[in-house]
N, C-alpha and C positions, 0 to 999 in steps of 0.2 A: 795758058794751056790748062784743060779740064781734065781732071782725074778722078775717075771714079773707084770707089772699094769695097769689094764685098768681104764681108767677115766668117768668117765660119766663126763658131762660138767654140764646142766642146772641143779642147786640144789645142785652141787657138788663142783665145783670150785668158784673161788670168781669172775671171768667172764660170769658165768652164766646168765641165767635169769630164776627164780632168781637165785642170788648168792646166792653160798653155802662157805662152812668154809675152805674149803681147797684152800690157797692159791697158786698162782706161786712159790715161793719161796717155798714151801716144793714142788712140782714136783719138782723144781730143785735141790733141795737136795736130793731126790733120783736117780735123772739121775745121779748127779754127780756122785753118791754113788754104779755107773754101774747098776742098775737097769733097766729092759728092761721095757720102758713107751711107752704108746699112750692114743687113744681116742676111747669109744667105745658109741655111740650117736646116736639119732635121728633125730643131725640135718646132712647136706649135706659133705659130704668127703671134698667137696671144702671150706665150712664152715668153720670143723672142724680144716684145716689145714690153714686157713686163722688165727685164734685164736692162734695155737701156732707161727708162721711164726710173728705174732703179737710182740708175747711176748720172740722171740727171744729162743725159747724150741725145741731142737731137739728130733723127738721122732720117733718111731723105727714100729708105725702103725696107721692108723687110718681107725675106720670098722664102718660100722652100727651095730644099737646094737646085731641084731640076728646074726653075724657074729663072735660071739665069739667063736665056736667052730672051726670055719679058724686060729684064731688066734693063739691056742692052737697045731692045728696041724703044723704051722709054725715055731713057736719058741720052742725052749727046756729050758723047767727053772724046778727048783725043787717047785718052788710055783708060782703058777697062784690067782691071785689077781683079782676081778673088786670090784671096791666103786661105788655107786650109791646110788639115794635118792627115789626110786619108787621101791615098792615091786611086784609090779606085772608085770615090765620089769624088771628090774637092777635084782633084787633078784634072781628070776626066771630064765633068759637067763644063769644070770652068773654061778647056782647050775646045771643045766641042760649040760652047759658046762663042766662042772667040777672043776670047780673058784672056790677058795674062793669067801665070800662075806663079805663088812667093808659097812657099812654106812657113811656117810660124819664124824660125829662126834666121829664115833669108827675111823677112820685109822688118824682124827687129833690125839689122843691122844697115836695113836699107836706109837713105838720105834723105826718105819723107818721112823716117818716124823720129830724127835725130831734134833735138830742141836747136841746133845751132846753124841746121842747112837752110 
């Protein structure tokens, strides 16, 4: 099964500003885990890829946040994923896509960011 995830950054990750709950180390535990990652954000392409280039994270896109229906038609996965911490971008873009939608503190406690699932 293919899974795909989109990140929102500020709010979301623990990079942000602010920082959110979900750490590098669970992104990496899902790349590991073949899962298809990137970044789907407000702030700049060159930003956003500066962030993971940072923290040493290969990831497979990174879009502005209205560009989540590119991303969908680019990749084939059987679940499309974005977390985000703002209801009336993140939530919205991502349902209007056709994404699931996790909140920062639903997809920490989810079964794909756990080290033992």
């Amino acid at each position: 099964m293919t899974v795909l995830i989109s990140f929102d950054i500020d709010g979301t990750l623990e990079v942000g500003d602010p920082p959110g709950p979900l750490t590098m180390d669970m992104v990496r535990l899902v790349r590991d885990r073949g899962f298809l990652i990137g970044s789907c954000s407000d702030r700049t392409l060159s930003g956003q890829r500066a962030i993971w280039a940072e923290h040493e994270i290969e990831v497979d896109f990174v879009v502005g946040k209205h560009m989540l229906p590119d991303v969908k038609a680019k990749f084939e996965a059987d679940t499309y994923v974005h977390i985000g911490d703002r209801e009336d971008l993140d939530r919205q873009y991502a349902l209007k896509a056709g994404f699931d939608f996790l909140w920062p503190d639903e997809a920490v406690a989810h079964p794909h960011f756990q080290p033992d699932s």
